[in-house]
MDTraj code that builds the backbone (N, CA, C; nanometers):
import mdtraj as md
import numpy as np

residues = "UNK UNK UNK UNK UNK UNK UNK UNK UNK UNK UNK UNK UNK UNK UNK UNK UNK UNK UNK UNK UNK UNK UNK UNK UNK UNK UNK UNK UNK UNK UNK UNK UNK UNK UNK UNK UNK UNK UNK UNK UNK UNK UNK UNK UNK UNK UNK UNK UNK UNK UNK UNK UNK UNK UNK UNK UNK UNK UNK UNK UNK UNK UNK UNK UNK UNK UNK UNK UNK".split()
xyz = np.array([
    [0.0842, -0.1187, 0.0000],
    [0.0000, 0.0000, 0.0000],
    [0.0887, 0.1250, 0.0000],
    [0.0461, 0.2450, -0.0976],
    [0.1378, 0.3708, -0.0823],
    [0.1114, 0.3967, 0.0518],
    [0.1967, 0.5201, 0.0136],
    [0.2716, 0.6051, 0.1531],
    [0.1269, 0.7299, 0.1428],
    [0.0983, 0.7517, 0.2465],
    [-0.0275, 0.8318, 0.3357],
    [0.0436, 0.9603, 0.2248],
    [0.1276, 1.0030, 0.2531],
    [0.1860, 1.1460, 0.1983],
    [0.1620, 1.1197, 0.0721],
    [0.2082, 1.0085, -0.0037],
    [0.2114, 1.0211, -0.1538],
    [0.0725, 1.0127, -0.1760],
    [-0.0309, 0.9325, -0.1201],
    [-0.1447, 0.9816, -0.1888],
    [-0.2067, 1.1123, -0.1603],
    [-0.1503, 1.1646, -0.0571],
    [-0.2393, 1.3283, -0.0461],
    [-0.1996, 1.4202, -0.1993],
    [-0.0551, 1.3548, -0.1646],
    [0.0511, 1.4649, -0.3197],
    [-0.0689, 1.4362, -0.4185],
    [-0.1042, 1.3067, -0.4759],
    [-0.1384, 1.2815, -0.5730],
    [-0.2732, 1.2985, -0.6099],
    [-0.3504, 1.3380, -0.4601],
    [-0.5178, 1.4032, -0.4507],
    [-0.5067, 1.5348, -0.4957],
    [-0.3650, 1.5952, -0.4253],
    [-0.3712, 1.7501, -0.4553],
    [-0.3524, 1.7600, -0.6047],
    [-0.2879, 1.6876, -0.6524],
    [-0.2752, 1.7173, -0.7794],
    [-0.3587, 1.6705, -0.9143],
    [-0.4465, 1.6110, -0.8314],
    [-0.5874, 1.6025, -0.9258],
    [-0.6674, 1.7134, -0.8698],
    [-0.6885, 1.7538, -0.7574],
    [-0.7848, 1.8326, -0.7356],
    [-0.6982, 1.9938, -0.8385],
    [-0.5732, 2.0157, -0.8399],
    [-0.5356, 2.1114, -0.8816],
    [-0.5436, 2.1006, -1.0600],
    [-0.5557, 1.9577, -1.0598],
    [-0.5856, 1.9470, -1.2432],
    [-0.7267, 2.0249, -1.2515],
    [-0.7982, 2.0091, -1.1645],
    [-0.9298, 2.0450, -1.1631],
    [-0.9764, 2.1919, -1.1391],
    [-0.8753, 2.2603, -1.1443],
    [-0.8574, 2.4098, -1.0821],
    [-0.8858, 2.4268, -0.9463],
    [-0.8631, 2.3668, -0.8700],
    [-0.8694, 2.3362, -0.7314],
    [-0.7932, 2.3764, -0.6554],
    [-0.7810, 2.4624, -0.5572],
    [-0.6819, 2.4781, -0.4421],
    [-0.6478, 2.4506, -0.2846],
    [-0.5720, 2.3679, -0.2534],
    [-0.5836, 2.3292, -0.0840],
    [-0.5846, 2.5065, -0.0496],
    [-0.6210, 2.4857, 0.0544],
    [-0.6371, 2.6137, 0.1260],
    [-0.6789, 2.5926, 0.2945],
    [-0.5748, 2.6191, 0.3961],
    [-0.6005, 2.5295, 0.5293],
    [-0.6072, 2.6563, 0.6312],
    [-0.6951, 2.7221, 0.7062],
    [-0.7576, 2.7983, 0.8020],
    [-0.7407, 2.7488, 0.9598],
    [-0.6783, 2.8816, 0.9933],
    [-0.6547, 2.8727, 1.1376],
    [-0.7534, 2.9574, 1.2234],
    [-0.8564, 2.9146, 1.2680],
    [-0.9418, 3.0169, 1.3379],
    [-0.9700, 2.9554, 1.4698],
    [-1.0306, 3.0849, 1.5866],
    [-1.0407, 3.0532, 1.6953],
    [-1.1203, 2.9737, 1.7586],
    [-1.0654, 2.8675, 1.8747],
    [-1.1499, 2.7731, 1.8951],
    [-1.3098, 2.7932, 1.9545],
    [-1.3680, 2.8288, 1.8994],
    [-1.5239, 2.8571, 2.0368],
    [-1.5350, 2.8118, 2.1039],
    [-1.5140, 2.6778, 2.1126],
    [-1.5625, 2.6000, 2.2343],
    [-1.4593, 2.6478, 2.3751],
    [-1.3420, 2.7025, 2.3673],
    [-1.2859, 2.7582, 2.4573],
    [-1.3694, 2.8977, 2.5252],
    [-1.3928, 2.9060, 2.6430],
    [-1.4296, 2.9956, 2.7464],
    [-1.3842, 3.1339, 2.6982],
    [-1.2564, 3.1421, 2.6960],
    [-1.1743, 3.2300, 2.7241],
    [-1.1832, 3.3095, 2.5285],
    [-1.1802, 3.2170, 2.4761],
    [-1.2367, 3.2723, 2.3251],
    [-1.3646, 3.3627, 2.2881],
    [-1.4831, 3.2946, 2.3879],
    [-1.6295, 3.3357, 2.4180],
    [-1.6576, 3.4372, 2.4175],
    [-1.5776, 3.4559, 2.5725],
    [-1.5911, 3.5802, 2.6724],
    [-1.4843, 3.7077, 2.5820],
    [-1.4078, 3.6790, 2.5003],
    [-1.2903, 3.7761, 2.4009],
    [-1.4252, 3.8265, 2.2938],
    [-1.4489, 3.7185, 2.2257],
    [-1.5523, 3.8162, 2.1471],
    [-1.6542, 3.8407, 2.1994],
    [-1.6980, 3.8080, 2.3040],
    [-1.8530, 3.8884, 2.3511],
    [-1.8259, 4.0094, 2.3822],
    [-1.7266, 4.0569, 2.4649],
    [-1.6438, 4.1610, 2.4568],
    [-1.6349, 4.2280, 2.3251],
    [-1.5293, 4.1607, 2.2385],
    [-1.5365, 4.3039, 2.1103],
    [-1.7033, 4.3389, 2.0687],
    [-1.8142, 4.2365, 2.0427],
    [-1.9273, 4.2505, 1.9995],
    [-1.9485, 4.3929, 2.0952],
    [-1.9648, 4.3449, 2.2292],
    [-2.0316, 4.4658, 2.3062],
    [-1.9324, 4.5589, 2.2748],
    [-1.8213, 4.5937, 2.2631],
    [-1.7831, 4.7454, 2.2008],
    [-1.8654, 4.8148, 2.0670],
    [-1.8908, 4.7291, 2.0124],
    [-1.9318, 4.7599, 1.8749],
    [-2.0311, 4.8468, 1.9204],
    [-2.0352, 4.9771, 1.8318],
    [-2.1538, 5.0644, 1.7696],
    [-2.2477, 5.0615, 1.6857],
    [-2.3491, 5.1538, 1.6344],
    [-2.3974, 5.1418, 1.5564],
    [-2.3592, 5.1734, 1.3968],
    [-2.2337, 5.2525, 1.4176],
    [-2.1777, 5.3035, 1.3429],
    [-2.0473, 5.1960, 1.2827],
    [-2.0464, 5.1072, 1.3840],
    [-1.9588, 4.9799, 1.3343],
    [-2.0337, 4.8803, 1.2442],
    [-2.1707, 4.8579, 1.3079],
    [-2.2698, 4.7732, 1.2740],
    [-2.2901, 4.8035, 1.1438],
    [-2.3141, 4.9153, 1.0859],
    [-2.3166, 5.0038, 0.9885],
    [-2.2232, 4.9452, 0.8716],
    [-2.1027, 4.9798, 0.9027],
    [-1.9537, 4.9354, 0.8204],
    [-1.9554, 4.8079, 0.8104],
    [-1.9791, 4.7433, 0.8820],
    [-1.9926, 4.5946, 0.8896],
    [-2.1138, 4.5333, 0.7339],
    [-2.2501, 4.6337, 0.7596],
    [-2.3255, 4.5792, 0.6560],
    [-2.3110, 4.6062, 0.5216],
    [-2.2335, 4.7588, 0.5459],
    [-2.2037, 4.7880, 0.4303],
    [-2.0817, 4.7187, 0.3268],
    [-2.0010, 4.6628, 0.4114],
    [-1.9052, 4.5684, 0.3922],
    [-1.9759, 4.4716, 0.2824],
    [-2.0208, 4.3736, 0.4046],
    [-2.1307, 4.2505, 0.2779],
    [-2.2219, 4.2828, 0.1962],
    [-2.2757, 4.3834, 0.2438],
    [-2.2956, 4.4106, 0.1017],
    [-2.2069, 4.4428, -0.0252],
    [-2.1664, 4.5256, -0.0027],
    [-2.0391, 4.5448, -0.1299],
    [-2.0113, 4.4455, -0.1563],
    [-1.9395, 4.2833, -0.0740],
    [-1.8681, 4.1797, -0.1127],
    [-1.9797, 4.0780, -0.1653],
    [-2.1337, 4.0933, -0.1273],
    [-2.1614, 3.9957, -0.1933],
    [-2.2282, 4.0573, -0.3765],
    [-2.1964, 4.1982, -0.4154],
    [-2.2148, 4.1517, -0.5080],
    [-2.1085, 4.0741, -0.6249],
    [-1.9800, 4.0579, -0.5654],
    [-1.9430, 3.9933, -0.6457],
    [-2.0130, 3.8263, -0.6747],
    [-2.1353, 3.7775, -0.5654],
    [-2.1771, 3.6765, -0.5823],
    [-2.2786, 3.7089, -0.7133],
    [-2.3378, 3.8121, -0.7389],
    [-2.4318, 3.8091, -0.8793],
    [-2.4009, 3.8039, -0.9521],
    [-2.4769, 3.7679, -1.0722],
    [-2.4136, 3.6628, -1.2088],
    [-2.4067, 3.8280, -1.2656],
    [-2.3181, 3.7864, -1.3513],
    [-2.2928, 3.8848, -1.4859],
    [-2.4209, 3.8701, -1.5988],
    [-2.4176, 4.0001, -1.6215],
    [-2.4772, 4.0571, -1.7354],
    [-2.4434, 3.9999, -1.8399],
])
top = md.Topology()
chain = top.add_chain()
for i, resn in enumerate(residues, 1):
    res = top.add_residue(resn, chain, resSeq=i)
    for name in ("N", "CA", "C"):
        top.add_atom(name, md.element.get_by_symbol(name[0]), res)
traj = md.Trajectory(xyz[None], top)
């Protein structure tokens, strides 16, 4: 049986025949306490004027989700 590594090589490189890209994300754990209580915190700083920037944000970014003309 191959080697664990050589078949990942050889997934990535079908998925990349496929225009495909690994792409691996480091984000914070929630289930940690101490993560919770950090963003419940920034949330409660937030304004309305953040809240604001914030929507105006996704909006702007999702229209790159609408189809072309």
């Amino acid at each position: 049986m191959r080697a664990v590594a050589e078949r990942m090589k050889d997934m990535r490189k079908r998925r990349r025949e496929r225009g495909l890209k690994e792409l691996r994300l480091i984000v914070p754990d929630t289930k940690l306490a101490a993560v919770r209580t950090r963003v419940a915190v920034e949330v409660a700083r937030l304004g309305s004027e953040s809240e604001a920037e914030a929507l105006r944000f996704i909006e702007a970014v999702g229209e790159f989700d609408a189809e072309q003309p």
